[in-house]
N, CA, C and O atoms as a MOPAC input file, in Angstrom:
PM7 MOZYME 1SCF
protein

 N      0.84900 1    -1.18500 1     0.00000 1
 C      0.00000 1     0.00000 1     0.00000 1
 C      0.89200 1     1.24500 1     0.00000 1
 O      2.04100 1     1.23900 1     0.44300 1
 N      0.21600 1     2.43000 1    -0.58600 1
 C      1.22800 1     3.46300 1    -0.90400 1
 C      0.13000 1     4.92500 1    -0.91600 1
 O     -0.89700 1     4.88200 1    -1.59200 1
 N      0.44400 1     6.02000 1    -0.20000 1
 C     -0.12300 1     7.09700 1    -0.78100 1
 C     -0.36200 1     7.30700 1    -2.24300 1
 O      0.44100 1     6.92400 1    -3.09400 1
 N     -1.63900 1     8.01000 1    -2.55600 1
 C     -1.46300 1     8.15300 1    -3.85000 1
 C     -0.28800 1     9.10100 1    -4.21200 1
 O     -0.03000 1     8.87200 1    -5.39300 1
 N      0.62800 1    10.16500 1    -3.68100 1
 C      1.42500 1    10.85100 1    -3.80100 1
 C      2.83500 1    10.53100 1    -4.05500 1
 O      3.70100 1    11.15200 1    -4.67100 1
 N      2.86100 1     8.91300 1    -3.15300 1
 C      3.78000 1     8.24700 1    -3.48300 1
 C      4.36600 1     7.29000 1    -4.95500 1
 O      5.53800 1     7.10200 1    -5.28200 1
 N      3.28000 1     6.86900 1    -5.55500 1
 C      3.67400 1     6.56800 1    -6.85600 1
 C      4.16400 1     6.73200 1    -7.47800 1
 O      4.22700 1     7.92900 1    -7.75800 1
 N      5.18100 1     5.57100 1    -8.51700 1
 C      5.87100 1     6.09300 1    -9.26300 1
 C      5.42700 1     6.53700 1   -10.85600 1
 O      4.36000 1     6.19700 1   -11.36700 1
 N      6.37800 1     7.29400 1   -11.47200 1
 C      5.97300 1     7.54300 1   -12.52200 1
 C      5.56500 1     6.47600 1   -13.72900 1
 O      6.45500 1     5.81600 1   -14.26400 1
 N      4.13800 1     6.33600 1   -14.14300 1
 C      3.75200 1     5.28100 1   -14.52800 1
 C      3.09300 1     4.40700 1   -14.17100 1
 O      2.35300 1     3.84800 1   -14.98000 1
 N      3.15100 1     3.99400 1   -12.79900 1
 C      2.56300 1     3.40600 1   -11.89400 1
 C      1.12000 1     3.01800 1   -11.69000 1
 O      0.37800 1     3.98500 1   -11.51700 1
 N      0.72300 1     2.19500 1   -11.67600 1
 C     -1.19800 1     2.40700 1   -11.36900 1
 C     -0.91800 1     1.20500 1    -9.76600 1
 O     -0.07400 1     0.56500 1    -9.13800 1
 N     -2.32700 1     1.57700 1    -9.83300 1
 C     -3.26800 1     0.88500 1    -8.28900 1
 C     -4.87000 1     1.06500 1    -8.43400 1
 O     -5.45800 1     1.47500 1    -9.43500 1
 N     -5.35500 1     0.72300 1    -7.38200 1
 C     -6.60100 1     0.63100 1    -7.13100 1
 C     -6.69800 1     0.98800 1    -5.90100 1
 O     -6.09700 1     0.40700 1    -4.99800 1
 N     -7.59400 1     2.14800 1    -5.69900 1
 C     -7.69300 1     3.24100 1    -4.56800 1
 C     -8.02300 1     2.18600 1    -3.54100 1
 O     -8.43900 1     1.18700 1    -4.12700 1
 N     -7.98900 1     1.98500 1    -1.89000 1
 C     -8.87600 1     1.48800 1    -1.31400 1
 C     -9.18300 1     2.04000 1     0.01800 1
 O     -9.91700 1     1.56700 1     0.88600 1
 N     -8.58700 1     2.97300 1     0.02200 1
 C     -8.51700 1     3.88700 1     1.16200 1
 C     -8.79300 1     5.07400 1     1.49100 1
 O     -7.69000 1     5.61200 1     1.59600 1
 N     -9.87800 1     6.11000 1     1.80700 1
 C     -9.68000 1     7.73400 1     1.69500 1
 C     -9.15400 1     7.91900 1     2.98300 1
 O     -9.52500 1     7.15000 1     3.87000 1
 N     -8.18400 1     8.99800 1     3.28300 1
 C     -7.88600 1     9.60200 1     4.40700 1
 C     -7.78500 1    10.84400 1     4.58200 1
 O     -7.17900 1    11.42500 1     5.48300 1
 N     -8.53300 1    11.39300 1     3.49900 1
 C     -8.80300 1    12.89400 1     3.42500 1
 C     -9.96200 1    13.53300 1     3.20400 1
 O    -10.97900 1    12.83900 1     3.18800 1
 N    -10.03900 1    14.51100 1     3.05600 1
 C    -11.39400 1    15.14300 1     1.99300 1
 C    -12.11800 1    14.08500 1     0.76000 1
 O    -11.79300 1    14.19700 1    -0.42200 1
 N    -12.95800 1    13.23800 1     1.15500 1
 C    -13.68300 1    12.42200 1     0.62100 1
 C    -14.35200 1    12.97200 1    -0.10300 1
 O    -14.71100 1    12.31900 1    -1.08300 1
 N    -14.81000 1    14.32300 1     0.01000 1
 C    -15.48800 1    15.17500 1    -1.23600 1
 C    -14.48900 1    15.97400 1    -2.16700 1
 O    -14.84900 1    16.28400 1    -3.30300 1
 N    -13.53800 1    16.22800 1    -1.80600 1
 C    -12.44100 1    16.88600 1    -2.54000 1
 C    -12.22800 1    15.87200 1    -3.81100 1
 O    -12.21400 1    16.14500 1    -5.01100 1
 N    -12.04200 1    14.42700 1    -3.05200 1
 C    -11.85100 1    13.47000 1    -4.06700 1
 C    -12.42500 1    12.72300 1    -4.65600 1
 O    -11.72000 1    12.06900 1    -5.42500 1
 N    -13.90500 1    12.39400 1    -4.65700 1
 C    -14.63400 1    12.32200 1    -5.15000 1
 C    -14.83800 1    13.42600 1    -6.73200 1
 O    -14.97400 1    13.13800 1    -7.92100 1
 N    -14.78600 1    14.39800 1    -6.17700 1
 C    -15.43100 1    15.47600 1    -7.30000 1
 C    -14.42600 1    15.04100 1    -8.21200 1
 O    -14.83000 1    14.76900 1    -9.34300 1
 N    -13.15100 1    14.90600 1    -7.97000 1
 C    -11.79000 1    14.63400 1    -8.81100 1
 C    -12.21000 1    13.37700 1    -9.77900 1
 O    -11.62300 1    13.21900 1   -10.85000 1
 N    -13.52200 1    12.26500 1    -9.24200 1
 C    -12.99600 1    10.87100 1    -9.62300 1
 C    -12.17700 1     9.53100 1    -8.96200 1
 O    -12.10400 1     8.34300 1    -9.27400 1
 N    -11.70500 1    10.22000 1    -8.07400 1
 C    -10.96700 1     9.00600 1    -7.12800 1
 C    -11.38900 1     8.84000 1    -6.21100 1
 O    -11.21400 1     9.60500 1    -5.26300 1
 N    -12.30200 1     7.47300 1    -6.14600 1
 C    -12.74900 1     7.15800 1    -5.00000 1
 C    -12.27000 1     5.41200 1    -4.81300 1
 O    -11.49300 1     4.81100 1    -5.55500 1
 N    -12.90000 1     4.92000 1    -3.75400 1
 C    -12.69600 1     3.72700 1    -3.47800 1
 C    -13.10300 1     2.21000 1    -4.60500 1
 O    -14.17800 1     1.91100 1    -5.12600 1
 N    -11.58500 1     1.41900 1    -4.67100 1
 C    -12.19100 1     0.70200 1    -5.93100 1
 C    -12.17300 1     1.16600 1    -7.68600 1
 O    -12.58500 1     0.52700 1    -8.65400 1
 N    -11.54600 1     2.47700 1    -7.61900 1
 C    -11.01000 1     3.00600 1    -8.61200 1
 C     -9.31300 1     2.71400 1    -9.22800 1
 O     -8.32500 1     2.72100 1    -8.49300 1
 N     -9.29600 1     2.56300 1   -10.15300 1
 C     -7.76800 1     2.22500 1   -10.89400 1
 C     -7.06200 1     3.64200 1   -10.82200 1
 O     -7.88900 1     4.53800 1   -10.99200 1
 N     -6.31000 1     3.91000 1   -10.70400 1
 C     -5.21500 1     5.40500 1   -11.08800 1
 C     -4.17200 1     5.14900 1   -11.55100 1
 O     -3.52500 1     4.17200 1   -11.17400 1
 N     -3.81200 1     5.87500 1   -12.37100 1
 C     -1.84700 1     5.89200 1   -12.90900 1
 C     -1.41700 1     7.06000 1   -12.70100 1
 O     -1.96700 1     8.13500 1   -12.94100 1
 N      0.01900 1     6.74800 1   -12.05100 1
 C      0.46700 1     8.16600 1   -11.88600 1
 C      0.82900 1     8.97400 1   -13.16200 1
 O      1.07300 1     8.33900 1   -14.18800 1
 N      0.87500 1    10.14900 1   -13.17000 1
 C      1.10100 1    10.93700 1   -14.76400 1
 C      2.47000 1    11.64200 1   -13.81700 1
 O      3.52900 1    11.03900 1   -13.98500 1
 N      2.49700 1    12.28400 1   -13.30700 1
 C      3.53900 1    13.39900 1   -13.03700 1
 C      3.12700 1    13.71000 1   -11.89800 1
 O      1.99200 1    13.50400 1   -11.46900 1
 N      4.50600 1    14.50800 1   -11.02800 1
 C      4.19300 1    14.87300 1    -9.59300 1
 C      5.33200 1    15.76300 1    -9.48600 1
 O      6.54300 1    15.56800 1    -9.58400 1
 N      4.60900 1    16.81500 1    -9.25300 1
 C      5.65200 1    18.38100 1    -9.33400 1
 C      6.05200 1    18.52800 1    -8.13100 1
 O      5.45300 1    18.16800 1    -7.11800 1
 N      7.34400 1    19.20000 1    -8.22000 1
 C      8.14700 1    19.12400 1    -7.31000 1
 C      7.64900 1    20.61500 1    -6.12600 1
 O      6.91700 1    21.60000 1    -6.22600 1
 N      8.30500 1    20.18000 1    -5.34800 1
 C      8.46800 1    21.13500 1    -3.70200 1
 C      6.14700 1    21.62400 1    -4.32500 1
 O      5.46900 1    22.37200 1    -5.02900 1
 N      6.03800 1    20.22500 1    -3.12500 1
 C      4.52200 1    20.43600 1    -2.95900 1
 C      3.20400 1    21.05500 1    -4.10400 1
 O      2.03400 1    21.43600 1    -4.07300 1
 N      4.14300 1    20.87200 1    -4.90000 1
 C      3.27200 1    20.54700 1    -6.99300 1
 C      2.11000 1    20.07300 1    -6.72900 1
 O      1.77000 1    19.84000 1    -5.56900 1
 N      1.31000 1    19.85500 1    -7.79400 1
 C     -0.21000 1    18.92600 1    -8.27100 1
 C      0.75600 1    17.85900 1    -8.26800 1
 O      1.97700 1    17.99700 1    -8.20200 1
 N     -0.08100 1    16.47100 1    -8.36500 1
 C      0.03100 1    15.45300 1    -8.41600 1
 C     -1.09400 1    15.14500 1    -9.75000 1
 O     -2.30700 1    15.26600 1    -9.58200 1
 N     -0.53000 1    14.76300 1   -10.98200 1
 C     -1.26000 1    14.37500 1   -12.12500 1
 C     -1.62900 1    12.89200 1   -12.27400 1
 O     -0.70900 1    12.07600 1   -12.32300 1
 N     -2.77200 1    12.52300 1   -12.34100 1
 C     -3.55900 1    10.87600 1   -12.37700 1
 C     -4.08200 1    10.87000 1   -13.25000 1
 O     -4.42300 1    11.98000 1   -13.65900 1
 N     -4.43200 1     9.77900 1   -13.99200 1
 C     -5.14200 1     9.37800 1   -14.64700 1
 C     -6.45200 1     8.20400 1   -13.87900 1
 O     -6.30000 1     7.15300 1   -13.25600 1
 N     -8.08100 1     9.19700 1   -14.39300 1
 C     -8.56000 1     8.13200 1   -13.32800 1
 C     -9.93700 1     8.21800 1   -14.79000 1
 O    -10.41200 1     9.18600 1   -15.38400 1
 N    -10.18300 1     6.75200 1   -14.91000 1
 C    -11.43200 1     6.85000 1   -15.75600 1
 C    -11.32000 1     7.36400 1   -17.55000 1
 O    -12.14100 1     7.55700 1   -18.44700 1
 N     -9.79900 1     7.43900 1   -17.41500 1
 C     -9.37700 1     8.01300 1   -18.79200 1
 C     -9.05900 1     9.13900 1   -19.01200 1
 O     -8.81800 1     9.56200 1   -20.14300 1
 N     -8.99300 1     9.96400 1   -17.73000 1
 C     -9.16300 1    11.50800 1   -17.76500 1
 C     -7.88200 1    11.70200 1   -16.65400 1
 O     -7.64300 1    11.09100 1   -15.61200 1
 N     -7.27800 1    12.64100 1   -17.22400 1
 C     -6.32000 1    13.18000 1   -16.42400 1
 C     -6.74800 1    14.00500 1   -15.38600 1
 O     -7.53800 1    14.89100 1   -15.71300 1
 N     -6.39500 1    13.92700 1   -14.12300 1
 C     -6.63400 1    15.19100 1   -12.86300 1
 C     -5.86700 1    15.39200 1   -11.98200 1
 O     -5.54100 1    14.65600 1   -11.05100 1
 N     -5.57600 1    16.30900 1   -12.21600 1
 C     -4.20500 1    17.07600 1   -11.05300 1
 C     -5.08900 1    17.27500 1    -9.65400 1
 O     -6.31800 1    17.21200 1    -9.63900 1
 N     -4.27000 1    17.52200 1    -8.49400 1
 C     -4.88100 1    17.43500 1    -6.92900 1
 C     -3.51800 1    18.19900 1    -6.40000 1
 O     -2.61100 1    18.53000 1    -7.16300 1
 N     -3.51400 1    18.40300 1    -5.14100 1
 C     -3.17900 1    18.87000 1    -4.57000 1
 C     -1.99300 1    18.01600 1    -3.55500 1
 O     -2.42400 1    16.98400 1    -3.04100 1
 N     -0.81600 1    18.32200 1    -3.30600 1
 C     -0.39800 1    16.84900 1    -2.78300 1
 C     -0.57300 1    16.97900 1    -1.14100 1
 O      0.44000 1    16.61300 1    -0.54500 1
 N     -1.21300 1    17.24400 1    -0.63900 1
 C     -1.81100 1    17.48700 1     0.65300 1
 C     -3.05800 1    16.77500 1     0.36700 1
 O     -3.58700 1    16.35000 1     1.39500 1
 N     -3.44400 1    16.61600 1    -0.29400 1
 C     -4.63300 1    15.90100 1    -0.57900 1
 C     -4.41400 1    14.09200 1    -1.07200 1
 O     -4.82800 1    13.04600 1    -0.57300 1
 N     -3.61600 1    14.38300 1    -2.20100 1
 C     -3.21500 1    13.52600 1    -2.61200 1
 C     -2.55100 1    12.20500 1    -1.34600 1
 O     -2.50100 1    11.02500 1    -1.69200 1
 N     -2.27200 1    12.47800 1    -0.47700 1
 C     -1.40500 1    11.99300 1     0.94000 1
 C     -2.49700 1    11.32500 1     1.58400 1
 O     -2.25100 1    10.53100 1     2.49100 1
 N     -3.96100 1    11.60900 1     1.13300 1
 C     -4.91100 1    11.15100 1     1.45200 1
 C     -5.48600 1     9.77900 1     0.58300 1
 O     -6.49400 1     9.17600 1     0.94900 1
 N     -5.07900 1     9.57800 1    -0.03000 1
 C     -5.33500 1     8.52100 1    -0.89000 1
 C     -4.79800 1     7.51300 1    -0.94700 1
 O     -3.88700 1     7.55200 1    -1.77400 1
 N     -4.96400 1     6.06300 1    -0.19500 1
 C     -4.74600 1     4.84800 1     0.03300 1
 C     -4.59400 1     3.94000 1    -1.08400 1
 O     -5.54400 1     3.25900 1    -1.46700 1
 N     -3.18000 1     3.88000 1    -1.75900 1
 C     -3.44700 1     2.93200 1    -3.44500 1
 C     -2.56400 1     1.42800 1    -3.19500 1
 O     -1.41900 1     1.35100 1    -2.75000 1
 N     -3.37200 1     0.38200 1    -3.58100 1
 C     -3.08000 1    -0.81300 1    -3.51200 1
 C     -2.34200 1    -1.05700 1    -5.02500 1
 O     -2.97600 1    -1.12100 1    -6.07800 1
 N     -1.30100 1    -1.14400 1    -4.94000 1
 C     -0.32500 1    -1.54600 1    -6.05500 1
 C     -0.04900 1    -2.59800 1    -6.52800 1
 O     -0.00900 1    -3.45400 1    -5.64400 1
 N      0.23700 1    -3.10300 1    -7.80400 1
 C      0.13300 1    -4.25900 1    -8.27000 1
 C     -1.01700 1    -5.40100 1    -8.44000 1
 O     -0.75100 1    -6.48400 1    -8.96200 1
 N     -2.19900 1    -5.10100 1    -8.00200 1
 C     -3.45700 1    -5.76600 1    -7.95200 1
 C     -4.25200 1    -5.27200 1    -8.93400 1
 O     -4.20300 1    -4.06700 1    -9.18300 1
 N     -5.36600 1    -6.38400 1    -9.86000 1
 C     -6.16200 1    -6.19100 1   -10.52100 1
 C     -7.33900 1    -5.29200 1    -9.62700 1
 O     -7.47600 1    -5.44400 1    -8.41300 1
 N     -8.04100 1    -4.46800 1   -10.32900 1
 C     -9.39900 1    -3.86200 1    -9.85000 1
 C    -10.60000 1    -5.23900 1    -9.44800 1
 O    -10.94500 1    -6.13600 1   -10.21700 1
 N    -10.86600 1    -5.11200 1    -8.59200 1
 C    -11.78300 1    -6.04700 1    -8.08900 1
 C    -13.71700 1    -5.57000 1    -7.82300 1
 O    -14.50400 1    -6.40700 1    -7.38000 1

């Protein structure tokens, strides 16, 4: 298990965890049981860029720190 913030470039998972603003991330698309790939993650406290649903969405990485991603596992 890994923050979503933590990912590497390229990387996917399947969310299974919120530990933040559950509406912040929601509105984004990332919720529980969702696939993500990391796109990019800007440096000294940047967006964090995902791909969720086919659609790219940048977040906040204070937010992003909130997001529980199970790595290497199929979506279930």
């Amino acid at each position: 298990m890994k923050r979503l913030s933590e990912l590497e470039y390229g990387e996917s998972g399947v969310v299974r965890d919120i530990r933040a603003s559950q509406h912040e991330l929601n509105c984004l698309g990332i919720r529980v049981k969702k696939r993500v790939k990391m796109v990019t993650r800007q440096p000294i406290k940047g967006p964090v860029v995902v791909i969720v649903d086919d659609m790219e969405v940048a977040t906040g990485l204070d937010t992003a720190e909130g997001a529980i991603i199970e790595t290497g596992m199929e979506e279930s």
